[in-house]
N, C-alpha and C positions, 0 to 999 in steps of 0.2 A: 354256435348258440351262446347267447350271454348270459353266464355263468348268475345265477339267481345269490341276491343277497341273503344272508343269515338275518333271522329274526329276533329280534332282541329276545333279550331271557325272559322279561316278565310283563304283566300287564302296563304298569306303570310306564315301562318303558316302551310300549309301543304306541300307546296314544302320545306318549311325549315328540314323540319322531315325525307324529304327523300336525303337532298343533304349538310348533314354534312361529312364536308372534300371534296366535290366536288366543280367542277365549272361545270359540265355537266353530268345529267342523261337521257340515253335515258331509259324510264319508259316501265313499260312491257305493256303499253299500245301503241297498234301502232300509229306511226306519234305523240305521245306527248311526249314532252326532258323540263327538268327543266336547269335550270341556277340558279349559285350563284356566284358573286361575292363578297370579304369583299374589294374592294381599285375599286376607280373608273379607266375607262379604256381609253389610246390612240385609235384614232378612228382606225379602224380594216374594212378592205376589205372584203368584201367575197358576195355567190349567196343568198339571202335570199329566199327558195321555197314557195309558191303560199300558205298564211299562214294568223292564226290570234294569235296575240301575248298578253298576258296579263303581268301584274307587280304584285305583292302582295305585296313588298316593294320597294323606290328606283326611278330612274328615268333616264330614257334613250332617245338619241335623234340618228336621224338618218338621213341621208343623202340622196336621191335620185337626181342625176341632180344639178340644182341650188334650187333645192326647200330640205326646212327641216322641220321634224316630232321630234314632242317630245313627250313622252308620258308617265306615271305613275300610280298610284293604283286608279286613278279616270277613264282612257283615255287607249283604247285599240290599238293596230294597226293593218293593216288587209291589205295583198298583196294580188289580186285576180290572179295574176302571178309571174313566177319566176322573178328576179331582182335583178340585182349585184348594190348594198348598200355599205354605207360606217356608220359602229355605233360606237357609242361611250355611256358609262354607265356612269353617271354624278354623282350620289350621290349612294355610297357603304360605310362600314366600317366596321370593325369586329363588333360591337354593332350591327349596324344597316344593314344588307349585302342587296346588290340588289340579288331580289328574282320574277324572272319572270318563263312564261313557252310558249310553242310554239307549236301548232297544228296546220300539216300538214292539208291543204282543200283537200277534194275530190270532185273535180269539178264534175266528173261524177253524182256523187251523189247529189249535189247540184243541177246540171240539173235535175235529176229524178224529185225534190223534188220542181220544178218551174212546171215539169207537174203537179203530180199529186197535186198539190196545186192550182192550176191554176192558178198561179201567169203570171201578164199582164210580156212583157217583159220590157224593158227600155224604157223610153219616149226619152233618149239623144243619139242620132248614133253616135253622133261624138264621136270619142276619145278621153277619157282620162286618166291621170295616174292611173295605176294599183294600187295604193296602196291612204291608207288613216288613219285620228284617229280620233276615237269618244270619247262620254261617254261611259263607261261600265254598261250596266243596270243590276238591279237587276235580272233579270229573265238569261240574260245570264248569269253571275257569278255565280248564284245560280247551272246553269248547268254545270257549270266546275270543282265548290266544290263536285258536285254529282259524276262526271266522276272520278278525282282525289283518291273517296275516295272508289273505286272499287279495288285499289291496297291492300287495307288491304283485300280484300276479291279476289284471285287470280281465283279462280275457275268459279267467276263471270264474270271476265271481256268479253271472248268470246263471251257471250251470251248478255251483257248487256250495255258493252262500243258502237258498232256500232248503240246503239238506244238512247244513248245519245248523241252522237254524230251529230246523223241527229236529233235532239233536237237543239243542237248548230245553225248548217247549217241552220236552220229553222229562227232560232233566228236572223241571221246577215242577212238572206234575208229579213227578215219580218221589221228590224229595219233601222236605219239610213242610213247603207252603203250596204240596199240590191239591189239598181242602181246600184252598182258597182258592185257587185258578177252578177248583172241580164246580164247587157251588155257582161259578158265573157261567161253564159252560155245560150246567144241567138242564135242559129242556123242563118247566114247572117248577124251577128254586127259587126262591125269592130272589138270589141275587140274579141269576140269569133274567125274570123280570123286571129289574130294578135297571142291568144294564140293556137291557131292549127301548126303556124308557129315559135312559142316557145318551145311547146311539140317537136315538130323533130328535133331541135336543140339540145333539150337537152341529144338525144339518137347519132347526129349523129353533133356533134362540132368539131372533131378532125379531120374531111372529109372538103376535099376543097367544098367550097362553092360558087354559083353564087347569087346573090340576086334575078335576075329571075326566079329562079327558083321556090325560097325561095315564092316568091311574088306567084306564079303559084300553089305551094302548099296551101296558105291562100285564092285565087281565089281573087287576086285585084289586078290591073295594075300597075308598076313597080311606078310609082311616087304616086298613093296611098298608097300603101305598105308602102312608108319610109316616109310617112306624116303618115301614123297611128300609125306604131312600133314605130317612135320617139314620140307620143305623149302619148302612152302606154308606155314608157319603158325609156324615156328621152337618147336613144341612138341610133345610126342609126345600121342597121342588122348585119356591120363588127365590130364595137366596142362592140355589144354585144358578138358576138362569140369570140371573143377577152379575155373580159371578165371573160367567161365562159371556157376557156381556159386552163387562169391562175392563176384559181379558183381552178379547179382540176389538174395541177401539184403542185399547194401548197398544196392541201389534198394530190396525190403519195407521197410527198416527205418528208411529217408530218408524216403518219400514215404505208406508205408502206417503206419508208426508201430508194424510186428510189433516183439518184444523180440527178442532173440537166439538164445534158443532155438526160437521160433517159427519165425523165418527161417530158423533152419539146419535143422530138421525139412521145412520146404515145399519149400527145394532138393535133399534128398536127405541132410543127412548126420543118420547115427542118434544121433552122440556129440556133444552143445553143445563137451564140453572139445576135442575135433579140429577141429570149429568155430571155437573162439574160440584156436586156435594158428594154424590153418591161416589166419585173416584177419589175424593179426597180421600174422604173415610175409610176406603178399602185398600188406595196405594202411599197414603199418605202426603200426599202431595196435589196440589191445583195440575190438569193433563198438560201446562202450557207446562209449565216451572219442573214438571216428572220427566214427560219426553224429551229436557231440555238436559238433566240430569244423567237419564238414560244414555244420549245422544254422546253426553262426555264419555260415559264409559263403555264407550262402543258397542254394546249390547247387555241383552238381557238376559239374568245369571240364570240359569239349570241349573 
């Protein structure tokens, strides 16, 4: 039998192990991608999915709204919904490279895991931002070095990544920011309708949209609706789709190679010229001279 390799000591160093020469792996574990960067980064736009995010080296800050998150090898981040973010990577270098990673939540599972736990729901109705940073405890990170070090052993992961994983999920409802996971997975919380009315956006953005409807599908009345999604999401329901837009003509146009007008036709907008203002303004850049940008630095930063 071939004697199994030792795994490195800490977090830091096992995403380093798997992301030389990279700036993005996505791991053959589902919903977990590594990051490296050696040069820290201009802030960079994009949809950040309903996530909780670790560093093992390095230091990154992020942008939501008017409010900002910073976070490091001490302080985790944790989205309990999707959220178009604006990040920026602070301290990288070839010596020392920023060294994160990112696992997708499965709120489904997360709810299971509030039954049969019997966890009470959120004491707080009201809405609040979906996203947050703590400390990183010992017992979570311990579960993340366990999860990560499944990849030397490929055979296992099937069988043994989705039970650490509800390990995790266990772990961030059980800890500091489990009010925040709890109110998205309460049946009748505002966030749990805010994120019901996220989910079908995210399948059906490129389609005209009314916000009453929008509102009808979350089951709250047209001016709660945009007093709650703005307090979850620091955007009102057309900026979000907006958004989320031109979010995904920037991935057609990175990864699929559509032109601009293609991409802003597939997302939903009828006019290239609103298109090609509309992404100015939001990426800073015209999509021909951004994806060209993009293009040099081989991808796009998490």
């Amino acid at each position: 039998m071939k004697e199994k390799i030792a795994p490195p000591a800490d977090l830091g160093s096992r995403i380093a192990r798997w992301t030389s020469g990279l700036n993005r792996l996505d791991t053959t574990i589902p919903g977990l991608t590594f990051h490296r960067w050696e040069t820290p980064t201009e802030p960079t736009s994009y949809m950040l999915p309903s996530s909780i995010c670790l560093i093992g080296q390095g230091r990154k800050r992020l942008f939501l709204g008017k409010e900002t998150y910073i976070y490091d090898a001490n302080r985790f981040l944790i989205t309990a919904v999707d959220l178009p973010v604006v990040s920026q990577i602070l301290e990288a270098s070839a010596d020392a490279p920023y060294l994160g990673l990112t696992l997708e939540l499965d709120l489904r599972l997360i709810a299971q895991l509030m039954v049969s736990g019997d966890m009470p729901p959120s004491r707080t109705p009201k809405a609040q931002l979906g996203i947050a940073v703590s400390e990183v405890p010992p017992s979570l990170l311990d579960a993340f070095n366990r999860l990560i070090d499944l990849m030397e052993q490929p055979d296992d992961i099937a069988a043994l990544a989705p039970l650490i994983k509800q390990e995790i999920f266990y772990r961030l409802l059980t800890g500091t920011q489990g009010p925040l996971l709890r109110r998205i997975g309460t049946v009748g919380n505002h966030g749990y309708q805010v994120s019901r009315a996220i989910d079908w956006l995210k399948s059906n953005f490129s389609k005209p949209m009314k916000v009453e409807d929008l509102a009808n599908r979350a089951g709250l009345s047209l001016s709660a609706f945009h007093t709650h999604f703005r307090a979850i999401t620091a955007l009102s329901p057309l900026q979000f789709q907006k958004r989320m837009r031109l979010n995904e003509a920037r991935r057609l146009m990175l990864t699929e190679h559509m032109d601009a007008s293609g991409a802003a036709f597939k997302v939903g907008y009828e006019s290239p010229s609103q298109f090609s203002r509309e992404y100015s303004r939001y990426f800073g850049a015209p999509p021909t001279r951004d994806i060209k940008n993009l293009a040099e630095t081989s991808t796009i930063q998490r």
